[in-house]
C-alpha positions as CSV (number, residue, x, y, z in Angstrom):
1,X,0.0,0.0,0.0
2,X,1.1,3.7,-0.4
3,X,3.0,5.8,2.0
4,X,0.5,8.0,4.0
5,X,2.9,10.3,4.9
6,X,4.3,10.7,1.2
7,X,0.5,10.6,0.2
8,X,0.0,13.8,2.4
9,X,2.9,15.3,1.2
10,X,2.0,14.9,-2.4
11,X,-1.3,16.7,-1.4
12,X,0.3,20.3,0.1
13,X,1.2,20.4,-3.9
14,X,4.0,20.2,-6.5
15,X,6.0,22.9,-5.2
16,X,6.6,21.0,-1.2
17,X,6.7,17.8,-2.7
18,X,9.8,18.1,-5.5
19,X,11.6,19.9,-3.0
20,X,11.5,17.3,-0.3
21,X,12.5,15.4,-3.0
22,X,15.7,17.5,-3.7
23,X,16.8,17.1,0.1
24,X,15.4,13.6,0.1
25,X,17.1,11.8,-2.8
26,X,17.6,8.5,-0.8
27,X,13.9,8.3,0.2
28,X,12.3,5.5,-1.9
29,X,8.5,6.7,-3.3
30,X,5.9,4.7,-2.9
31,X,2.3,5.6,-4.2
32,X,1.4,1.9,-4.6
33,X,-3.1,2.0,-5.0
34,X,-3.3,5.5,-3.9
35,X,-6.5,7.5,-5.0
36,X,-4.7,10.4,-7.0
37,X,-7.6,11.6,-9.4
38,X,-8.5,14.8,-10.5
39,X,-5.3,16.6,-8.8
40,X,-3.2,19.0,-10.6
41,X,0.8,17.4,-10.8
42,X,2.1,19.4,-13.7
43,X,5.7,19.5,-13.4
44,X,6.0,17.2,-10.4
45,X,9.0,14.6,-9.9
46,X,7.7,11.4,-9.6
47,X,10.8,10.1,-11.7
48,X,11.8,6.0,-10.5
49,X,8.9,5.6,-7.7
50,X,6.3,3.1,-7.2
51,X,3.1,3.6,-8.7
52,X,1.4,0.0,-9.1
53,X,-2.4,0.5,-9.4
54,X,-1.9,4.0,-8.7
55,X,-5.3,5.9,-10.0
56,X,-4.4,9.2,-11.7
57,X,-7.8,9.7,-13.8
58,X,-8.4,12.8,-15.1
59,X,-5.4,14.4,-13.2
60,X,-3.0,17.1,-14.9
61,X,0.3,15.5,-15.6
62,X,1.4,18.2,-17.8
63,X,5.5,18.0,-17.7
64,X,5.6,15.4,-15.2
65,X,8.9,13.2,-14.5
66,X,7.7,9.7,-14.5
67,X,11.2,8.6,-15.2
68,X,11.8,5.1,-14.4
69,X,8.7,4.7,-12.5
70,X,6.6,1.5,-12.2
71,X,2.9,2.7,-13.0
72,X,1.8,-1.2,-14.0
73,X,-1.8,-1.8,-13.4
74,X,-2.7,2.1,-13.3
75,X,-5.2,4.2,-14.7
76,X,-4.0,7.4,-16.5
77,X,-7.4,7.9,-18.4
78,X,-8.3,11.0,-20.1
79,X,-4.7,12.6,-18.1
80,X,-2.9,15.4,-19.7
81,X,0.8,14.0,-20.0
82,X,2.3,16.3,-22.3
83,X,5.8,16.8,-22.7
84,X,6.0,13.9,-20.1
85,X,9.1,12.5,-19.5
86,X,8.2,8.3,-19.1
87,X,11.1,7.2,-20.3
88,X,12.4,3.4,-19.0
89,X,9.2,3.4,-17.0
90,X,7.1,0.3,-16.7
91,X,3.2,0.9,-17.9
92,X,2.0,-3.0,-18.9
93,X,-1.3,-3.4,-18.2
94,X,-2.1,0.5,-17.6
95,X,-5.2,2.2,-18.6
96,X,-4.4,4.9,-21.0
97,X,-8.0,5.7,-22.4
98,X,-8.1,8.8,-24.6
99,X,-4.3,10.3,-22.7
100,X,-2.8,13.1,-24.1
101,X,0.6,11.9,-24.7
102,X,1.4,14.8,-27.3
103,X,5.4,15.3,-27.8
104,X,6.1,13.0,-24.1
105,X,8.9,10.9,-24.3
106,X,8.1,7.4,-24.0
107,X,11.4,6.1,-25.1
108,X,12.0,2.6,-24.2
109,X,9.2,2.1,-21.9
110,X,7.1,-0.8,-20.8
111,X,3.8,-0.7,-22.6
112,X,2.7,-4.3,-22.6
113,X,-1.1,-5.0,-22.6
114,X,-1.8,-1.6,-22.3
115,X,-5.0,0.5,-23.0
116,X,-3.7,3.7,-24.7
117,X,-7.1,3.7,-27.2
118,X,-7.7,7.0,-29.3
119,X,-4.7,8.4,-27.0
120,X,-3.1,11.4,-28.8
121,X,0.8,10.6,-29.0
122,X,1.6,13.1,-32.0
123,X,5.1,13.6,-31.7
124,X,5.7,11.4,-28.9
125,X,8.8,9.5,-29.2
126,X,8.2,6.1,-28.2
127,X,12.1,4.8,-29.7
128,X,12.7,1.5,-28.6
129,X,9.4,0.6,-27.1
130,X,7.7,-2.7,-26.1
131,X,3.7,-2.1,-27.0
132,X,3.5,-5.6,-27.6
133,X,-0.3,-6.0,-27.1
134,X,-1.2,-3.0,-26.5
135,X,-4.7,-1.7,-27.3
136,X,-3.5,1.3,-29.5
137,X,-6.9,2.0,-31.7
138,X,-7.7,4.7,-32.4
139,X,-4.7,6.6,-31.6
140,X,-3.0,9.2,-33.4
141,X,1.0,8.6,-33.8
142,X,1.0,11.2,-36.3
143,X,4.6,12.5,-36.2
144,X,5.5,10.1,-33.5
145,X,9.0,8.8,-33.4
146,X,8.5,5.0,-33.7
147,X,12.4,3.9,-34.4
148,X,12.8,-0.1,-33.3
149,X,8.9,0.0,-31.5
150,X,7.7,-3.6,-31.2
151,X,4.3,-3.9,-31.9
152,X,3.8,-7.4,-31.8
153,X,-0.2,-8.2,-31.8
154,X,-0.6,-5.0,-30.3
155,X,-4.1,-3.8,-31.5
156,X,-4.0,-0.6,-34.2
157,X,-7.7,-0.4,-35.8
158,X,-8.3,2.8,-36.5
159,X,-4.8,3.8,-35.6
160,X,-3.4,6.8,-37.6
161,X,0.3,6.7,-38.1
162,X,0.8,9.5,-40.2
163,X,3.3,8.5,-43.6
164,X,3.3,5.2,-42.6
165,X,0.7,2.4,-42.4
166,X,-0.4,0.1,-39.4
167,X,0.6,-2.3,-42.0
168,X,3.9,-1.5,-43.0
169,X,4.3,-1.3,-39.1
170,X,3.6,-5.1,-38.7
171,X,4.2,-6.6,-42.1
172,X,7.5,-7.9,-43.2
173,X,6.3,-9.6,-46.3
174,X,5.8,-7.4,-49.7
175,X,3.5,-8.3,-52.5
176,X,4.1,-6.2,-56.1
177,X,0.6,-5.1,-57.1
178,X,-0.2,-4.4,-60.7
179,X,-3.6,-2.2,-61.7
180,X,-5.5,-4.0,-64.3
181,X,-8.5,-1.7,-64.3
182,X,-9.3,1.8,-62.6
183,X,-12.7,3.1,-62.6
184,X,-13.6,6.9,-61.5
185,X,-14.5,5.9,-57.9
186,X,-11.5,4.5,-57.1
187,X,-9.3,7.4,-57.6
188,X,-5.8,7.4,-56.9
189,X,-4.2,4.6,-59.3
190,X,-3.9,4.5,-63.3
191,X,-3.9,1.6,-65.6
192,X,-1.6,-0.5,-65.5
193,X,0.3,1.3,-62.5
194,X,2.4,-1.0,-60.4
195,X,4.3,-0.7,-56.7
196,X,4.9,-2.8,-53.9
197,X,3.4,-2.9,-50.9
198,X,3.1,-5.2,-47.7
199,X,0.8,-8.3,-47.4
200,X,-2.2,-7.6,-45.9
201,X,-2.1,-3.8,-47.1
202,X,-5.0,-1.8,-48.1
203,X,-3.5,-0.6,-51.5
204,X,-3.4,3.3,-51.9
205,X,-6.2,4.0,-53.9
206,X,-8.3,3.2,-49.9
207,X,-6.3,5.1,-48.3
208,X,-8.6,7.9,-49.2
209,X,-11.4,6.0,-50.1
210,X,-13.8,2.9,-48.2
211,X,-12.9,0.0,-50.2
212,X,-11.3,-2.4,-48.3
213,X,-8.7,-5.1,-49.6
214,X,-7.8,-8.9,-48.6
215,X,-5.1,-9.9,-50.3
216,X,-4.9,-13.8,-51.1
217,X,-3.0,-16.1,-49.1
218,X,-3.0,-19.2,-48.6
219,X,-3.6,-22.0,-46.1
220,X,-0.2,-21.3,-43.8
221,X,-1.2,-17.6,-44.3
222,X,1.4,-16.7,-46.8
223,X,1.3,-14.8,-50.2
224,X,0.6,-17.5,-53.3
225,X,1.7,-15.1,-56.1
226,X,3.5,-12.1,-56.9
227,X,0.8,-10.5,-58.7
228,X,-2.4,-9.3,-58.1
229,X,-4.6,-7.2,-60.5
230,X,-8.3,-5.2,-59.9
231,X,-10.7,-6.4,-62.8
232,X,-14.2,-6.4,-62.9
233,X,-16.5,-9.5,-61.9
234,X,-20.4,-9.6,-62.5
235,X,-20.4,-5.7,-62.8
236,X,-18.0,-4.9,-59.4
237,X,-14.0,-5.3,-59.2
238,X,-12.2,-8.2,-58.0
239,X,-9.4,-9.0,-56.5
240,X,-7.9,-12.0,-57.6
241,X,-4.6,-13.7,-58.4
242,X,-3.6,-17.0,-59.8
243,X,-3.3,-19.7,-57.4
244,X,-4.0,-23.0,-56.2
245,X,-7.6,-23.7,-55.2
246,X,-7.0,-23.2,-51.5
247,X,-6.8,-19.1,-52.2
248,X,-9.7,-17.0,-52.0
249,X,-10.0,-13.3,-53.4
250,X,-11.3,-9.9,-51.9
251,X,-14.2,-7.9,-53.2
252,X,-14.6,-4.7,-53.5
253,X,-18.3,-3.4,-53.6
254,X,-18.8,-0.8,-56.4
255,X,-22.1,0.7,-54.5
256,X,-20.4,1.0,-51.4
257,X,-20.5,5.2,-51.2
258,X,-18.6,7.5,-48.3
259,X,-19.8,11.0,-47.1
260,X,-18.2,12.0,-44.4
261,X,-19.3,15.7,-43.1
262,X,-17.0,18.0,-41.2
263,X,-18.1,19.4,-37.8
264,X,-18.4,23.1,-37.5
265,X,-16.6,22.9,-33.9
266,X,-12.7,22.1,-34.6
267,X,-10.8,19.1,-32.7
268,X,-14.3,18.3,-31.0
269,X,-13.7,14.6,-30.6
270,X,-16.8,12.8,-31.3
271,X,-17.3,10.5,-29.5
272,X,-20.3,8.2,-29.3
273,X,-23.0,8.4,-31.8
274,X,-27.0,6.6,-31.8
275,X,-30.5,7.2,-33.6
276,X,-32.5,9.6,-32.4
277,X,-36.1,8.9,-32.2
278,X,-36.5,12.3,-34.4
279,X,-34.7,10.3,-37.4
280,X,-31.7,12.3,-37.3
281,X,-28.3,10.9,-35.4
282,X,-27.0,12.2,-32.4
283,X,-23.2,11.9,-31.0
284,X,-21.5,13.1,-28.0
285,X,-18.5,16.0,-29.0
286,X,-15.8,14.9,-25.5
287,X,-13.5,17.6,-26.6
288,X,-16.2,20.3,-28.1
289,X,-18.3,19.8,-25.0
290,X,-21.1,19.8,-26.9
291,X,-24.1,17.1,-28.1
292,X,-24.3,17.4,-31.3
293,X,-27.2,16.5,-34.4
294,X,-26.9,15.5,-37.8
295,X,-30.2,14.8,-40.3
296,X,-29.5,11.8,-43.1
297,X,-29.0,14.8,-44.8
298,X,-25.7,16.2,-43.2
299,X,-27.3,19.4,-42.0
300,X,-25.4,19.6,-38.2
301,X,-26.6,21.4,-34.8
302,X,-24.3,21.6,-31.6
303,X,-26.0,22.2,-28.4
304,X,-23.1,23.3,-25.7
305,X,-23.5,22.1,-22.4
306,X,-23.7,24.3,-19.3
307,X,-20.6,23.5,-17.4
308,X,-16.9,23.9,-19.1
309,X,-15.3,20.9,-19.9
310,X,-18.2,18.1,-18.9
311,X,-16.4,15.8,-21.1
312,X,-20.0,13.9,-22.8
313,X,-18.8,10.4,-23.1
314,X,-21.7,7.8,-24.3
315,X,-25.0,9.1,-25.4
316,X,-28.4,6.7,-25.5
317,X,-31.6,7.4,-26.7
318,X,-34.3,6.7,-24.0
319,X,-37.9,5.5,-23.7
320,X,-39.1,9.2,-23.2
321,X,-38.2,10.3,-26.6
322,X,-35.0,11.9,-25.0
323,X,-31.1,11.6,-25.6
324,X,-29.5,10.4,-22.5
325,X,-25.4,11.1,-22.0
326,X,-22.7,10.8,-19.4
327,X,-20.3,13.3,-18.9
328,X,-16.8,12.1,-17.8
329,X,-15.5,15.0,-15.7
330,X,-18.7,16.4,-14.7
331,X,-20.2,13.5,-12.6
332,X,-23.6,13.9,-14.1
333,X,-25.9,12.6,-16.0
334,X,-28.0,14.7,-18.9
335,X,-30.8,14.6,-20.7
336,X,-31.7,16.4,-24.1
337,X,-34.2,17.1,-25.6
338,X,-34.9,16.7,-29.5
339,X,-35.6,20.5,-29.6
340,X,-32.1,21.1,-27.1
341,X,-33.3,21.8,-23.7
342,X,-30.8,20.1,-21.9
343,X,-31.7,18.8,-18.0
344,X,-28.2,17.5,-15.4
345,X,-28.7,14.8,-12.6
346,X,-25.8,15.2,-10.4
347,X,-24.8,11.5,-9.5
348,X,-24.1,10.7,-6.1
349,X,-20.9,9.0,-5.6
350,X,-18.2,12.0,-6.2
351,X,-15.7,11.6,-8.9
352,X,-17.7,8.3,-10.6
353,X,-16.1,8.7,-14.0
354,X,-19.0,8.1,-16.3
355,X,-18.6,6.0,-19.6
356,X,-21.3,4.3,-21.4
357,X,-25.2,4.4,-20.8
358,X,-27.7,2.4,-22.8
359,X,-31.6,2.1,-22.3
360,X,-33.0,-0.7,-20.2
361,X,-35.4,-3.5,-20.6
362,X,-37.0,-2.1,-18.1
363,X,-37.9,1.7,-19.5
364,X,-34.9,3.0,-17.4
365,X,-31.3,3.8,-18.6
366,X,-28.3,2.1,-17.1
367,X,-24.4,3.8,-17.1
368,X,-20.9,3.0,-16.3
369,X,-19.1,4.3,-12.9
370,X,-15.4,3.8,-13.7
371,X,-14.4,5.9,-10.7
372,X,-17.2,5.0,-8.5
373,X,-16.4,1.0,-9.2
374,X,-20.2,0.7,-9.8
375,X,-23.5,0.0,-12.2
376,X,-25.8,2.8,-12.1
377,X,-29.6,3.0,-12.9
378,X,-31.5,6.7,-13.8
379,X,-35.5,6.7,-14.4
380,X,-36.7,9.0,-16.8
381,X,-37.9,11.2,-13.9
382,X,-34.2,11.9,-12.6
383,X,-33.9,9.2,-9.8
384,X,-30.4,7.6,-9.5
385,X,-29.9,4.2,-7.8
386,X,-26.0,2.8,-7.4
387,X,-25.4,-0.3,-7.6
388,X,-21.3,-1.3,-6.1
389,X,-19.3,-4.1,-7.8
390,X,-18.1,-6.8,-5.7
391,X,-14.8,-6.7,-7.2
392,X,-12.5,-4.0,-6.4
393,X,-11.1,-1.3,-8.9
394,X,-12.9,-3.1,-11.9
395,X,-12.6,-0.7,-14.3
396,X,-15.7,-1.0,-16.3
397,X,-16.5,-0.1,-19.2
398,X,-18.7,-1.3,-22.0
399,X,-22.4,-2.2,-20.9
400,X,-25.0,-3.7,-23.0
401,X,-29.0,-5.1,-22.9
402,X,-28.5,-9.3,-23.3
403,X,-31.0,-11.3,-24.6
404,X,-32.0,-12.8,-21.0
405,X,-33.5,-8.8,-20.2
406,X,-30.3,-8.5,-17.9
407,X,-27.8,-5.9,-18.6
408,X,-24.1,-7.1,-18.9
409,X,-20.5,-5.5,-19.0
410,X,-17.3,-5.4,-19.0
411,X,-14.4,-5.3,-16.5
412,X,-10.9,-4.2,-17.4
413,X,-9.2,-4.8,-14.4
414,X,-11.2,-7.1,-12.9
415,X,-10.5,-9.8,-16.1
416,X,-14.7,-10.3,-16.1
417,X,-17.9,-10.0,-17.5
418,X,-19.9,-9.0,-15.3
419,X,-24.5,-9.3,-15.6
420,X,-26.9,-7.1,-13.1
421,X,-30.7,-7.7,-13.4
422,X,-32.8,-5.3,-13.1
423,X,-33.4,-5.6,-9.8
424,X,-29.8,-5.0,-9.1
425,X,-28.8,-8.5,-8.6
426,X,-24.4,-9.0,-9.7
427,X,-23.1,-12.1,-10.9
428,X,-19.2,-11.6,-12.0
């Protein structure tokens, strides 16, 4: 467990605790479990201590020194860590949800089976890094130095690395790809045009278009043939390349059509997006702070939300003909209207770190307490009931309606799926 004294220390601020540290080199740190959310550390030396489990949610660590440090089994969601300096420090297993890691150096750290999804690590330099397994998706590594990274079956969908490919990361194997045929919706690639690219790679013409590629391989997962061509088949194009019969080929749709409409609010982060009961979709904006509305016809409203930086998280349409949302650093729940009229319901437990909310079987909506370690119900009239996990620091996060009428989810740190009924009834 954590040091009391050093936890009380750590409390009278950043400016008393690095100089204790000056005149207290010698003095092992140890902040092993300790309940650290929402502070403000910018700047503060917490270079080679113990931070196992340590919970750091939502706390400025702007300029920190986590040198050296062992933060294993922490959670560093949402944090600001820019210009951080983790270097050599040990993170496996540490919850890095949506971090800003912008320009922090991450050189040769631990990062093994760790959660830094749709973190922002532009610029970071993460040279010599172990991210094997790590749940990067989402991410953007735009810029990020990435020198002699291992990334073995670390998880990238929807990871953007900039110049260079999630596939090119991982693959070692080049095909040569050779255009047969281009049509006008898939730009990008003339006749006859050839270059080589990695197995497994989504050829350039998608990277700035929808149509996905499987190149062929065959049974022990390798490439058949050095040569694959795009020709048409029954009115679409194929993907195909000579073989024996235990290859298969891609398709690529020819109907399949990409809009994609740009958000009037700049770096808002969308997050979470459902069907309204008005027929238009509406998303939650975590960086905008904003709920926002889209028609099928791309015409887009923003509603702010009354407090500054609420952080809107999931967002679920309810049995009253409302939106429903959870706001992250606000510890609230809201309702929206579909005309705007927004309505908060403060939850109980302080600092419960709200993630996902879906409706009910039972005409209520139910919602993820990361911080508060619980399941919590809302009524359409306002009235919150908690419900605590048996499990300590489980780190929820996804919850869902089963087919049974029970609602089930997910614990990170607990390794479980957990069900509740709706009479509050937990079986992990």
């Amino acid at each position: 467990m954590a040091n009391d004294e050093q936890v009380r220390l750590l409390h009278e601020g950043v400016a008393v605790w690095n100089a204790w540290r000056q005149t207290h080199p010698e003095v092992a740190i140890d902040l092993t479990s300790a309940n650290l959310q929402e502070l403000d550390l910018s700047g503060i030396d917490l270079s080679n201590a113990n931070l196992n489990g340590v919970n750091l949610c939502l706390t400025n660590l702007r300029g920190v020194n986590f040198r050296g440090s062992r933060i294993n089994g922490a959670d560093l969601s949402f944090c600001d860590m820019r210009s951080a300096d983790v270097s050599g420090a040990a993170l496996q297993g540490t919850y890095l949800t949506a971090v800003d890691l912008r320009e922090a150096d991450l050189s040769h750290t631990l990062l093994g089976g760790s959660e830094p999804c749709d973190a922002k690590l532009m610029g970071a330099i993460l040279r010599g890094a172990d991210v094997r397994e790590a749940g990067l998706g989402g991410s953007d590594l735009r810029g990020a130095d990435l020198t002699e990274v291992n990334l073995d079956e670390a998880y990238t969908e929807g990871a953007i690395f900039g110049d260079i490919t999630q596939e090119e990361l991982h693959a070692e194997t080049h095909l040569h790809l050779k255009v047969k045929e281009t049509r006008d919706d898939l730009p990008g690639l003339s006749d006859g045009e050839e270059m080589d690219t990695p197995m497994g790679e989504v050829i350039p013409f998608t990277r700035h278009s929808p149509f996905p590629l499987e190149l062929m391989a065959d049974e022990a997962g390798q490439a058949v043939s050095p040569v694959v061509t795009i020709q048409r088949a029954e009115g679409r194009p194929q993907i195909s390349q000579p073989g024996p019969e235990s290859t298969h080929s891609g398709i690529i749709h020819a109907s399949v059509r990409i809009t994609e409409y740009p958000l009037p609010t700049s770096l808002c982060r969308p997050l979470q997006i459902i069907a309204g009961p008005d027929g238009s979709l509406w998303f939650t904006e975590y960086n905008g702070n904003q709920i926002g509305r889209i028609t099928t016809h791309g015409k887009i409203t923003e509603y702010p939300l009354p407090r500054f930086q609420s952080r809107p998280y999931g967002i679920a349409a309810g049995p009253d003909g409302n939106l429903w949302f959870t706001k992250a650093n606000d510890n609230q729940i809201g309702c929206i209207t579909t005309s705007g009229r927004i309505i908060d319901y403060p939850i109980p437990t302080p600092r419960s770190h709200l993630m996902e909310i879906v409706a009910g079987p039972d005409g209520n909506l139910w919602f993820i307490e990361n911080g508060g370690n619980q399941i919590g119900r809302i009524t359409t009239d306002g009235k919150i009931t908690e419900y605590p996990l048996p499990t300590p620091q489980s780190r929820l996060y996804g919850i869902t309606v089963g087919p049974d009428g029970n609602l089930w989810f997910t614990e990170r740190g607990g390794n479980q799926i957990g069900r509740i009924t709706t009479a509050g009834r937990i079986t992990e």
